[in-house]
N, CA, C and O atoms as a MOPAC input file, in Angstrom:
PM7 MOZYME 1SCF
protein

 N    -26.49900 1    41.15500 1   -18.62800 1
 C    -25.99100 1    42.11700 1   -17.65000 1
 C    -26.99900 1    42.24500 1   -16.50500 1
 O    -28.02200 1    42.73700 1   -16.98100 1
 N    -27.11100 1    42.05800 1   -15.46800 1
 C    -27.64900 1    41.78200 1   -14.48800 1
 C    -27.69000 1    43.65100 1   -13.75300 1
 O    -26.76400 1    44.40100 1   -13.44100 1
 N    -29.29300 1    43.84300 1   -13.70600 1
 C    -29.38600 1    44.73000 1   -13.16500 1
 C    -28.70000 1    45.48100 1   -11.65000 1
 O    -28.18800 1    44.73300 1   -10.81700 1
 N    -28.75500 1    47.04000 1   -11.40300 1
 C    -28.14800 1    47.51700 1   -10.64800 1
 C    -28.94400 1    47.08600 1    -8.94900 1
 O    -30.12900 1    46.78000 1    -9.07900 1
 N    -28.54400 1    47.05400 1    -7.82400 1
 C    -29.70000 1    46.86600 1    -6.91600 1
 C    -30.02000 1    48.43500 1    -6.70200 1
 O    -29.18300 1    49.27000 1    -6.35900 1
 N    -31.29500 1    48.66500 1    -6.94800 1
 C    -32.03600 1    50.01200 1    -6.33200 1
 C    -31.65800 1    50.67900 1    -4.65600 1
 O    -32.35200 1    50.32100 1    -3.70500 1
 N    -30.79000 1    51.41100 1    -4.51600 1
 C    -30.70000 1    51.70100 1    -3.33000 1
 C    -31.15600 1    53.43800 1    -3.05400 1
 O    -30.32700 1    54.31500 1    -3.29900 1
 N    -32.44600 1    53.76100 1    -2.56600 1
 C    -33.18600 1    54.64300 1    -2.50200 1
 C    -32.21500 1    56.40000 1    -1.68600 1
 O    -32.37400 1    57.57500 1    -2.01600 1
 N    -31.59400 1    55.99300 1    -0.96000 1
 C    -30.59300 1    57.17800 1    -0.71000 1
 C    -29.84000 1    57.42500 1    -1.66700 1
 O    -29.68500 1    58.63900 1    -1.79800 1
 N    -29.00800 1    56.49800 1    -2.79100 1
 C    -28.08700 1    56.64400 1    -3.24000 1
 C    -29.16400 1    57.48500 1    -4.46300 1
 O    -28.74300 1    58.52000 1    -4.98000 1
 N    -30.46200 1    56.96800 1    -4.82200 1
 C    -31.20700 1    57.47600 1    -6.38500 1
 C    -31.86800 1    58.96200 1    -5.46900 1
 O    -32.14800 1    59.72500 1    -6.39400 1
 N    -32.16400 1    59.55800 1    -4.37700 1
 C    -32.41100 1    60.93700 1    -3.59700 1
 C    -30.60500 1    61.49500 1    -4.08000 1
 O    -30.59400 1    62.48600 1    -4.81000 1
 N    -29.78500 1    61.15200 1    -3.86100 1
 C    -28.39500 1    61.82400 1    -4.14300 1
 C    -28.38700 1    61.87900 1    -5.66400 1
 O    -27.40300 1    62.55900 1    -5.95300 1
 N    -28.74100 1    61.66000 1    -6.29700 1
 C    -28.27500 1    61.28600 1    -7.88000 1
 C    -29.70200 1    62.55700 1    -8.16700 1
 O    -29.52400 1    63.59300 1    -8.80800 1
 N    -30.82100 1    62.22600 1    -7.64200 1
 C    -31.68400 1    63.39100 1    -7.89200 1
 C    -31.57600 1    64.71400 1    -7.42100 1
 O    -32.06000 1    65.61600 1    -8.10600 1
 N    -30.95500 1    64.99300 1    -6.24500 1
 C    -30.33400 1    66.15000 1    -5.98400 1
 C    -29.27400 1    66.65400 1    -7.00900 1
 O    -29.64900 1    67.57900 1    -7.72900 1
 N    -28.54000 1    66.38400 1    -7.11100 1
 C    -27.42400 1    66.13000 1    -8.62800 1
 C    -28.35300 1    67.02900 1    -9.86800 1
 O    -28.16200 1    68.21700 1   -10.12800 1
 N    -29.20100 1    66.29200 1   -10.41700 1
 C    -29.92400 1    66.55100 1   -11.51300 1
 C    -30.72400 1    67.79800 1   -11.63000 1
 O    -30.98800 1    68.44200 1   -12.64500 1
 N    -31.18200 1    68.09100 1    -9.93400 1
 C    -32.26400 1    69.53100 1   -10.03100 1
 C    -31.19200 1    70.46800 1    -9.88300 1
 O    -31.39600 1    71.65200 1   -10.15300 1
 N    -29.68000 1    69.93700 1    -9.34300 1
 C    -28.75200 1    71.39200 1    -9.35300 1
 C    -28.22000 1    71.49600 1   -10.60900 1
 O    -27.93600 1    72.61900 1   -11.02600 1
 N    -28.02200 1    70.46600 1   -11.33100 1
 C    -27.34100 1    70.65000 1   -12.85500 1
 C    -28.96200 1    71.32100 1   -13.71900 1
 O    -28.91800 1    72.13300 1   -14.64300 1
 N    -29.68600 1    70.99900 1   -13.39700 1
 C    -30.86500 1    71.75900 1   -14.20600 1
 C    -31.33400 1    72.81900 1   -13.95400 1
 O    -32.00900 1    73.23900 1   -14.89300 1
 N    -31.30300 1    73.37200 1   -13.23400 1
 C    -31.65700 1    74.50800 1   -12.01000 1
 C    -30.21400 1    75.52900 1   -12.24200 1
 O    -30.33400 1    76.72600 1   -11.98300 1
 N    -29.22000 1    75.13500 1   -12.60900 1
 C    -28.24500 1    75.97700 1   -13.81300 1
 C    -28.36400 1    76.42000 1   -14.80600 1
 O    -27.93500 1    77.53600 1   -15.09800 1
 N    -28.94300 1    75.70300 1   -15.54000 1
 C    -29.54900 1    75.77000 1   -16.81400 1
 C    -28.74300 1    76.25900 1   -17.99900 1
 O    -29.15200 1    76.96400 1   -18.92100 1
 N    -27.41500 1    75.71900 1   -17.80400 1
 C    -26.48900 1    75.82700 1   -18.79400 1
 C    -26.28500 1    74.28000 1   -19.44900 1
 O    -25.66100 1    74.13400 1   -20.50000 1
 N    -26.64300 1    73.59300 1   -19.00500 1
 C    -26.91900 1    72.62000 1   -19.98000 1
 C    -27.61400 1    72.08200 1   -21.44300 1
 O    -28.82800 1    72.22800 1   -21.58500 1
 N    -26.97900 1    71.59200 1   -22.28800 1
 C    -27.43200 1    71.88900 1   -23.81700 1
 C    -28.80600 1    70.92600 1   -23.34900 1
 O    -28.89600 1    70.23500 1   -22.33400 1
 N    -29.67000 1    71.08900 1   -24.26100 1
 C    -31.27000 1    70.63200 1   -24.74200 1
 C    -31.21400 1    69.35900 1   -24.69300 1
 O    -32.04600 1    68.65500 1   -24.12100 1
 N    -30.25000 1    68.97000 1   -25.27600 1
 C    -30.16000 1    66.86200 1   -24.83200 1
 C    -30.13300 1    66.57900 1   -24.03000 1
 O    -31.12200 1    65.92500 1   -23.69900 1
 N    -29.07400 1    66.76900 1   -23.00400 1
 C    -28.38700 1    66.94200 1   -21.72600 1
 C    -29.53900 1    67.05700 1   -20.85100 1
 O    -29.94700 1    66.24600 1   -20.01900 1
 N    -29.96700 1    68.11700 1   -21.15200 1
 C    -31.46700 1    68.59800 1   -19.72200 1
 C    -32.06200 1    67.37300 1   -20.08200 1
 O    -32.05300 1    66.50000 1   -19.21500 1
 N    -32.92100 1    66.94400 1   -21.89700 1
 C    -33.46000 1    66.22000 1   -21.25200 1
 C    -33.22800 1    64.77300 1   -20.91300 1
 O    -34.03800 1    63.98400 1   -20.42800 1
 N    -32.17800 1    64.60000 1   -21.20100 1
 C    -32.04800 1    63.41600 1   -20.93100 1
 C    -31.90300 1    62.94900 1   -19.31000 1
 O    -32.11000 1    61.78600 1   -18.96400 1
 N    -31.49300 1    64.09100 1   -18.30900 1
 C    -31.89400 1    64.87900 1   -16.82400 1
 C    -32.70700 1    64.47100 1   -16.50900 1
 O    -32.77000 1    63.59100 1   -15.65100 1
 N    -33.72200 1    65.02600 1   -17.16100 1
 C    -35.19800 1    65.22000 1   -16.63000 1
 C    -35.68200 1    63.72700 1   -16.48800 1
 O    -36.14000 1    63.24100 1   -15.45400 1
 N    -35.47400 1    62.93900 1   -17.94100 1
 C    -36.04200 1    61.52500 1   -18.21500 1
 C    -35.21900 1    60.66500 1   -16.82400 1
 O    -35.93500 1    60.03300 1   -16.04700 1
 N    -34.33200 1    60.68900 1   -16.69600 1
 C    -33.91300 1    59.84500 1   -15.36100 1
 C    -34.20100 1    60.41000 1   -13.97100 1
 O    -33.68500 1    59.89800 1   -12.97800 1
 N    -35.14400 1    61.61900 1   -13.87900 1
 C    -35.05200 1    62.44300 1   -12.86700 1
 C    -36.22600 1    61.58800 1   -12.21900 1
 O    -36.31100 1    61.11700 1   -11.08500 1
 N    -37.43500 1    61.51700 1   -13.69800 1
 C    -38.60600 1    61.28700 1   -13.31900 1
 C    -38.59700 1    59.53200 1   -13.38400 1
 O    -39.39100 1    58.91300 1   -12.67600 1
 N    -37.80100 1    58.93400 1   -14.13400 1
 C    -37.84800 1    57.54700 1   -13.84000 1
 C    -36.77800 1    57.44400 1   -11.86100 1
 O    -36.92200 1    56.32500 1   -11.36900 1
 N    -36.19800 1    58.09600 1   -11.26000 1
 C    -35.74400 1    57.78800 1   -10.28700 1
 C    -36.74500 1    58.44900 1    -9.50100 1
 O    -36.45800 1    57.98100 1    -8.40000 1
 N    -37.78100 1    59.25700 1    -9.28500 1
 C    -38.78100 1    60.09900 1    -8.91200 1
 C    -39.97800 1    58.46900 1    -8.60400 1
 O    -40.39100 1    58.11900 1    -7.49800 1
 N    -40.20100 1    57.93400 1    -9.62100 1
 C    -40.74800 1    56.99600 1    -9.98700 1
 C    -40.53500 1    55.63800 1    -9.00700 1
 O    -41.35500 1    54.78200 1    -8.67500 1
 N    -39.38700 1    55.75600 1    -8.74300 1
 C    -38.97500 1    54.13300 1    -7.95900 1
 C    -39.36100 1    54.83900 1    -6.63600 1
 O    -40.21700 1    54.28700 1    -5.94400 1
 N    -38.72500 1    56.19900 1    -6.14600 1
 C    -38.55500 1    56.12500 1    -4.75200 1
 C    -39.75400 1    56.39400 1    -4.01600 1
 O    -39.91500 1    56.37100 1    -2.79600 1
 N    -41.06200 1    56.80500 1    -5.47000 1
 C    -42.21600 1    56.65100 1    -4.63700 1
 C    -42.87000 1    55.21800 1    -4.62300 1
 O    -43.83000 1    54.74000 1    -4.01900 1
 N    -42.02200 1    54.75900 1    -5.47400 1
 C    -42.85700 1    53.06400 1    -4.97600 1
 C    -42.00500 1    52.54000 1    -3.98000 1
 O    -42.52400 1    51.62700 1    -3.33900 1
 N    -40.65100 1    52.89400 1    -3.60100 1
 C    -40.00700 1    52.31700 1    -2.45400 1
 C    -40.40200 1    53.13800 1    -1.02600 1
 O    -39.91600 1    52.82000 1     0.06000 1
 N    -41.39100 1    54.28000 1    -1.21300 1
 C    -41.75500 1    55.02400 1     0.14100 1
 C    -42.94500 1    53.79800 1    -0.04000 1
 O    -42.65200 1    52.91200 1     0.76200 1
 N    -43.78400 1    53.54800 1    -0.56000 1
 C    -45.20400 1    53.32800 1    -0.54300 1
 C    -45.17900 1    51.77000 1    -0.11700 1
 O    -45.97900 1    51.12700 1     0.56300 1
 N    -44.01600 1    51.40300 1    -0.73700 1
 C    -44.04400 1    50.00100 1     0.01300 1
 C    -43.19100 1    50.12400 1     1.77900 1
 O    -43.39300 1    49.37900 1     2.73800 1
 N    -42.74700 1    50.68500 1     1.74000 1
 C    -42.39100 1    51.29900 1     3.05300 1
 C    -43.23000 1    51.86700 1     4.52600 1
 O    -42.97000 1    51.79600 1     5.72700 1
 N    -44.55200 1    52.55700 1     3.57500 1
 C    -45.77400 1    52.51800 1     4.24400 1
 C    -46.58000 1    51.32600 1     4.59100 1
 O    -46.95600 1    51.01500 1     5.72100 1
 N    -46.78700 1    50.73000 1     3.53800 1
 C    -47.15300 1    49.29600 1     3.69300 1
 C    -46.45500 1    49.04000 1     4.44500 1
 O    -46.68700 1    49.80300 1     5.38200 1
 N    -45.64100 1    48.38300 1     4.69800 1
 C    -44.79900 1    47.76400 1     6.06400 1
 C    -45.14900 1    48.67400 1     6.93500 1
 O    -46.37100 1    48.80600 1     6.87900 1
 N    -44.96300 1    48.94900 1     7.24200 1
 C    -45.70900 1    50.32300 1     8.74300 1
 C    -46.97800 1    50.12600 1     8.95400 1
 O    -47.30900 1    49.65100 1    10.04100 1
 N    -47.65300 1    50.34100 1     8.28800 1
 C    -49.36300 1    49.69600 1     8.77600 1
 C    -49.47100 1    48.46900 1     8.76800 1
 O    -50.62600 1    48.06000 1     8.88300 1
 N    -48.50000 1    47.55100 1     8.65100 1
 C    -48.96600 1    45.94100 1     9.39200 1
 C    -48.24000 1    46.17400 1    10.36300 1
 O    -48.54900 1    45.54800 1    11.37600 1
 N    -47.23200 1    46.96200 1    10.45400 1
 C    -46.42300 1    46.47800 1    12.06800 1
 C    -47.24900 1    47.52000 1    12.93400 1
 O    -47.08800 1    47.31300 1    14.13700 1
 N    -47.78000 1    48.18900 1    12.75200 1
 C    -48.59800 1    49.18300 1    13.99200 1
 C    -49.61000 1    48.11200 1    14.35300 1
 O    -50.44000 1    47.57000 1    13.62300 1
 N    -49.34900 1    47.92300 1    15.68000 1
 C    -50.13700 1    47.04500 1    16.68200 1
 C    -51.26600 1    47.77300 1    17.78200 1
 O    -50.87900 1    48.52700 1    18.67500 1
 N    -52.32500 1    47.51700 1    17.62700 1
 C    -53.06800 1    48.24600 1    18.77900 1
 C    -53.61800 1    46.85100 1    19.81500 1
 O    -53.51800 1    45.65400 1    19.54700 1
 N    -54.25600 1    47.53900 1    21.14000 1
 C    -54.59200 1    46.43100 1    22.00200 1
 C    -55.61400 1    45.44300 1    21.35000 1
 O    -55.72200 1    44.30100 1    21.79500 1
 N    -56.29700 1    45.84300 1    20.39100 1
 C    -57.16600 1    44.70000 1    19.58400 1
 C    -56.23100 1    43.78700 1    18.22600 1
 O    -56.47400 1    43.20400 1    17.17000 1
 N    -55.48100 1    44.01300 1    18.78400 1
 C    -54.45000 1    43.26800 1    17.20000 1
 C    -54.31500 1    44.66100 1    16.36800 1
 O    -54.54400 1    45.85000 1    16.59300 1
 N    -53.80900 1    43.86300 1    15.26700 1
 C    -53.06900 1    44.77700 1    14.26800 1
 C    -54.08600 1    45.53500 1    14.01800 1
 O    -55.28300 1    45.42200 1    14.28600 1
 N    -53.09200 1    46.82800 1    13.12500 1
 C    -54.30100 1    47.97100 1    13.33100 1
 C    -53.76400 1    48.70600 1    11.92800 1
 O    -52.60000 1    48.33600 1    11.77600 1
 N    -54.16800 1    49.62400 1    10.81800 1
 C    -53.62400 1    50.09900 1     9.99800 1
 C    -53.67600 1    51.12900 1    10.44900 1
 O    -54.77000 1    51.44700 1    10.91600 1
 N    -52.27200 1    52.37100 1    10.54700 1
 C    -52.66100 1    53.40200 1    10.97700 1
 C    -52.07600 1    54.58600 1     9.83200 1
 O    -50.85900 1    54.47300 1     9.98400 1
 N    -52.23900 1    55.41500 1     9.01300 1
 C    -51.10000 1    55.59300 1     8.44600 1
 C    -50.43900 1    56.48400 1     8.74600 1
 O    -50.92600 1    57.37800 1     9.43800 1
 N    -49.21200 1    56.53100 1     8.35900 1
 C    -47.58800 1    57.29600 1     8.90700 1
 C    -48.07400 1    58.35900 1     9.40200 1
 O    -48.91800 1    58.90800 1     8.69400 1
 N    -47.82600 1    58.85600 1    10.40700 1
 C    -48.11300 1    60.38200 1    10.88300 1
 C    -48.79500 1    60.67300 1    11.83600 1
 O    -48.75100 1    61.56600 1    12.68200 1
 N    -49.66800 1    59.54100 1    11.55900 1
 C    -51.54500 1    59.25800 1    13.04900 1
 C    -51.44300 1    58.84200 1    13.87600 1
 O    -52.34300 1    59.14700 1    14.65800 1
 N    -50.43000 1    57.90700 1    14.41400 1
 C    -50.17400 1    57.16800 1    15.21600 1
 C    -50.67700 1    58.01600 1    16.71300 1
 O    -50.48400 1    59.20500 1    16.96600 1
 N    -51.27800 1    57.12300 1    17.46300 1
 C    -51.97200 1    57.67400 1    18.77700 1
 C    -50.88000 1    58.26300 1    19.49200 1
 O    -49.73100 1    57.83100 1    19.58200 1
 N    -51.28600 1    59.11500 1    19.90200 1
 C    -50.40500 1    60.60900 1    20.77800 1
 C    -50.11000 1    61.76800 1    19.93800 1
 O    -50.07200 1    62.94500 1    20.29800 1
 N    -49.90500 1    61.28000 1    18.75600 1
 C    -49.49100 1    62.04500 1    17.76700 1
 C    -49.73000 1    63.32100 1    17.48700 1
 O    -50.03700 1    63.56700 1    16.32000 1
 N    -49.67100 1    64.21000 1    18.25800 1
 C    -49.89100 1    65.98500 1    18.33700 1
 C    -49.53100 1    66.88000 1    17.64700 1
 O    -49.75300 1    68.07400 1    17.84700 1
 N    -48.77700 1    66.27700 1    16.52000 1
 C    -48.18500 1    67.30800 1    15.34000 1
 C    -48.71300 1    67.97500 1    14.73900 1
 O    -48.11800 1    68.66700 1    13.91300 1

């Protein structure tokens, strides 16, 4: 059976899902945890799909000396 493809909006929707069905808390003791266990394995991917996401962002930030690592947020002008 050939795995699902990971699509990172669709596993943020499926985790929204899970903190409102838990965050009810009428769910029986299996149920929650069996919740929780896919909450934190989908918790799990989408910080390795941000982090490789960062990675790509600090090779494409270009400064006048060549490439430059900058990370997300720093970028020159950046006044936030």
């Amino acid at each position: 059976m050939a795995e699902k493809k990971f699509v990172f909006e669709t596993a943020m929707k499926r985790l929204e899902e899970i903190v409102k069905t838990l965050e009810q808390g009428d769910a029986p003791l299996d149920k929650s945890l069996a919740l929780f266990e896919e909450g934190t394995q989908l918790i799990r991917k989408c910080g390795q799909t941000l982090d490789t996401a960062e990675q790509k962002l600090r090779l494409l930030v270009q400064s006048p000396d060549g490439p430059q690592a900058v990370p997300f947020g720093e970028e020159e002008g950046d006044n936030a």
